[in-house]
C-alpha positions in Angstrom: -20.0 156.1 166.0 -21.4 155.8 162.3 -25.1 155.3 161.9 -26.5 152.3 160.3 -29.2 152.4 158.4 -31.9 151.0 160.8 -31.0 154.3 162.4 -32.7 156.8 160.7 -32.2 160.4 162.0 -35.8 162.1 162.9 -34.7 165.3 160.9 -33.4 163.7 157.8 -36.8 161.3 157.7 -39.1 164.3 158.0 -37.2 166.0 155.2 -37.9 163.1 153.3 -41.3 163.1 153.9 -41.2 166.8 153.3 -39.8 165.8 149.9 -41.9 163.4 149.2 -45.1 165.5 149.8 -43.9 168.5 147.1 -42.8 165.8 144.4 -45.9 164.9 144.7 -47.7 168.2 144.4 -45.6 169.1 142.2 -46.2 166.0 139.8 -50.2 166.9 140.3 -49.8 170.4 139.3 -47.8 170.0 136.1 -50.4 167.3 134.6 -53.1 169.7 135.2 -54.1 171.9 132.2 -52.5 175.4 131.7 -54.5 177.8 129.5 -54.0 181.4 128.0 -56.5 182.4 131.6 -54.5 180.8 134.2 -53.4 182.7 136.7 -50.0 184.1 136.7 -49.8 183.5 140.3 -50.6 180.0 139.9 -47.8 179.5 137.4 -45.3 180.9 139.6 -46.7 178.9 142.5 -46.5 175.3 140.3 -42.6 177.0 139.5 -42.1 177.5 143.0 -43.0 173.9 144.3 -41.2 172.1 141.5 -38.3 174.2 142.4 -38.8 173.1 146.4 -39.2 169.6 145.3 -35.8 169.8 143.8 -34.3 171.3 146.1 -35.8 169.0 148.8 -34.6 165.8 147.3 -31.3 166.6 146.2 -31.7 167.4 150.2 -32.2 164.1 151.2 -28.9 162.4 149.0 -27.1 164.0 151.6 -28.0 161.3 154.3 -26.8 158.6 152.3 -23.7 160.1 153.1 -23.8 159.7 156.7 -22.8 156.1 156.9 -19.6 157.8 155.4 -18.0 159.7 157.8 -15.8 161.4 155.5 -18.0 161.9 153.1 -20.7 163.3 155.8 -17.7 165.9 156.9 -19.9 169.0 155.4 -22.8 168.2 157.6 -21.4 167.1 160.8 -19.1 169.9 160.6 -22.4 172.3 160.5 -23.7 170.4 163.3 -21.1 170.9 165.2 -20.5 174.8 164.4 -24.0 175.7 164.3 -24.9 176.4 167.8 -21.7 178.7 168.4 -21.6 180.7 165.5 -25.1 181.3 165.2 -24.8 182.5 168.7 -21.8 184.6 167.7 -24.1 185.9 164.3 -26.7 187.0 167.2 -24.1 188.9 169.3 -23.2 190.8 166.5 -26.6 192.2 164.7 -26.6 195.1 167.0 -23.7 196.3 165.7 -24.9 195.6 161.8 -28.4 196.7 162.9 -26.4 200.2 164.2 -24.2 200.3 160.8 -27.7 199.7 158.7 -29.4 202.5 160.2 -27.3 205.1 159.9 -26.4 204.2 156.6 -29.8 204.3 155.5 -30.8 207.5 157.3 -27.7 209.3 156.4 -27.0 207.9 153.0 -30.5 206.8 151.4 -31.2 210.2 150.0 -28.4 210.5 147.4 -26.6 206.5 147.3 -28.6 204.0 145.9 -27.0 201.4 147.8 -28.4 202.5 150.1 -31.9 203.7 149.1 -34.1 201.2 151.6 -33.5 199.0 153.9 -33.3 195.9 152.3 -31.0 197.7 149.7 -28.9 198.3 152.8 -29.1 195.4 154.4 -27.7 193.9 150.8 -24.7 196.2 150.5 -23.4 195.8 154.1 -23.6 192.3 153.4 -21.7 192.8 150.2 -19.2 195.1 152.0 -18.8 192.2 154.6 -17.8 189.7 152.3 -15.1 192.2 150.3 -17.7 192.8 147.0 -18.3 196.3 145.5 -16.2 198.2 148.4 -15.5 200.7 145.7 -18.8 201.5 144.3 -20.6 201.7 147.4 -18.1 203.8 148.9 -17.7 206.2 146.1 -21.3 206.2 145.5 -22.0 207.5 149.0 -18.8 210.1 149.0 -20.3 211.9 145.6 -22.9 214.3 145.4 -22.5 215.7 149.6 -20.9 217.9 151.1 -17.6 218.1 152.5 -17.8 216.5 155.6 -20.7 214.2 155.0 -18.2 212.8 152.4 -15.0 212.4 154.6 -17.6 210.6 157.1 -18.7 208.8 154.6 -14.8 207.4 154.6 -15.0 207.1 157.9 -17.9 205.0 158.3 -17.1 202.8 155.0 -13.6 202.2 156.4 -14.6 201.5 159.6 -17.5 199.2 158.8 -15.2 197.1 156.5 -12.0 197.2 158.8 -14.3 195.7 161.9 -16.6 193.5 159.7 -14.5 192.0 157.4 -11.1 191.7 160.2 -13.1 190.9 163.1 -16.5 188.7 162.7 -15.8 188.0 159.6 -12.5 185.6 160.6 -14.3 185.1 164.1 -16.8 183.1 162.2 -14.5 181.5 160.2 -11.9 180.4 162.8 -15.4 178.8 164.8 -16.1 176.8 161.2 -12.2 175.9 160.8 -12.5 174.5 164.4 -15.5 172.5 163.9 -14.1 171.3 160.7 -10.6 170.3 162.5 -12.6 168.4 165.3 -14.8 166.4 162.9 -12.2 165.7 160.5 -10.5 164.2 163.1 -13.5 162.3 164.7 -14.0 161.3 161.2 -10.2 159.8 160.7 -10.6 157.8 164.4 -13.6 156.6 162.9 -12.3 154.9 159.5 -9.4 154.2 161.0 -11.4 152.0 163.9 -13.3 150.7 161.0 -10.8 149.2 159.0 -9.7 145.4 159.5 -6.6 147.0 161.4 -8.4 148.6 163.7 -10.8 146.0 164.3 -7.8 143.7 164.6 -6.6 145.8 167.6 -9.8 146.1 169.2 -10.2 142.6 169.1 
């Protein structure tokens, strides 16, 4: 059923407070005086809590929306997918973790997308979601040998063939689910609401 709004969710109200708390800060820190000798890690710290404060608050519109069901169809669709895909992401990671690794150990010496781990990490992610396939896999073909460049193939093809055709629409087919279910929860709902419905029910 739709909330009203004597029902406050206990996650959306500590948000809020959450909010609340680095407006405030952040309010205190930009009236206090800056000078030629501040730190320049206390600049980027009064940056970064303005920023969170933002962020925070344009956070907490979002439960407005809640009394809407079809406006709410973002979050209550990650509500519902969450648990399942995350699992899913988890099944996964040793698979990426196995890709990462010997990307990094075979690769890292010449390919500087893959010079460190987080470098790595980056450009399987990249690869996952169908950016630079090109560039990374010319970039670790050129400047081996022989056959560490037709493994190099190998391994870019394959990485991209199982990421991108198998988890990558896994995830999404658990997300379009979700989305069908809630859209339709959301549809029974409005349609229940309206003077029709309430008609019938009555």
């Amino acid at each position: 059923t739709t909330r009203t709004p004597s029902q406050v969710s206990g996650a959306w109200l500590a948000l809020t407070l959450i909010a609340n708390g680095l407006t405030i800060l952040a309010g205190a820190l930009l009236l206090a005086r800056v000078s030629s000798r501040t730190p320049r890690g206390l600049l980027h710290f009064r940056c970064l809590v303005l920023g969170l404060s933002c962020l925070t608050q344009w956070c907490v519109l979002a439960a407005f929306l809640e009394y809407s069901p079809k406006l709410y169809l973002l979050f209550s669709t990650l509500r519902a997918c969450m648990p399942q895909l995350l699992t899913f992401v988890v099944g996964t990671m040793p698979l990426f973790a196995a890709f990462s690794c010997f990307g990094l150990v075979l690769f890292g010496q010449h390919a500087a997308f893959f010079a460190t781990g987080t470098t790595t990490l980056a450009t399987l992610f990249s690869l996952l979601n169908g950016d630079s396939i090109d560039d990374a896999l010319v970039a670790i073909r050129d400047g081996t040998s022989a056959g560490v460049g037709l493994l190099s193939r190998v391994y870019g093809f394959l990485f991209v063939c199982l990421f991108i055709a198998v988890v990558g629409n896994t995830m999404r087919v658990i997300v379009v689910q979700a989305y069908s279910t809630q859209q339709r929860r959301a549809a029974a709902q409005a349609a229940a609401a309206s003077p029709e419905g309430q008609g019938a029910g009555q």
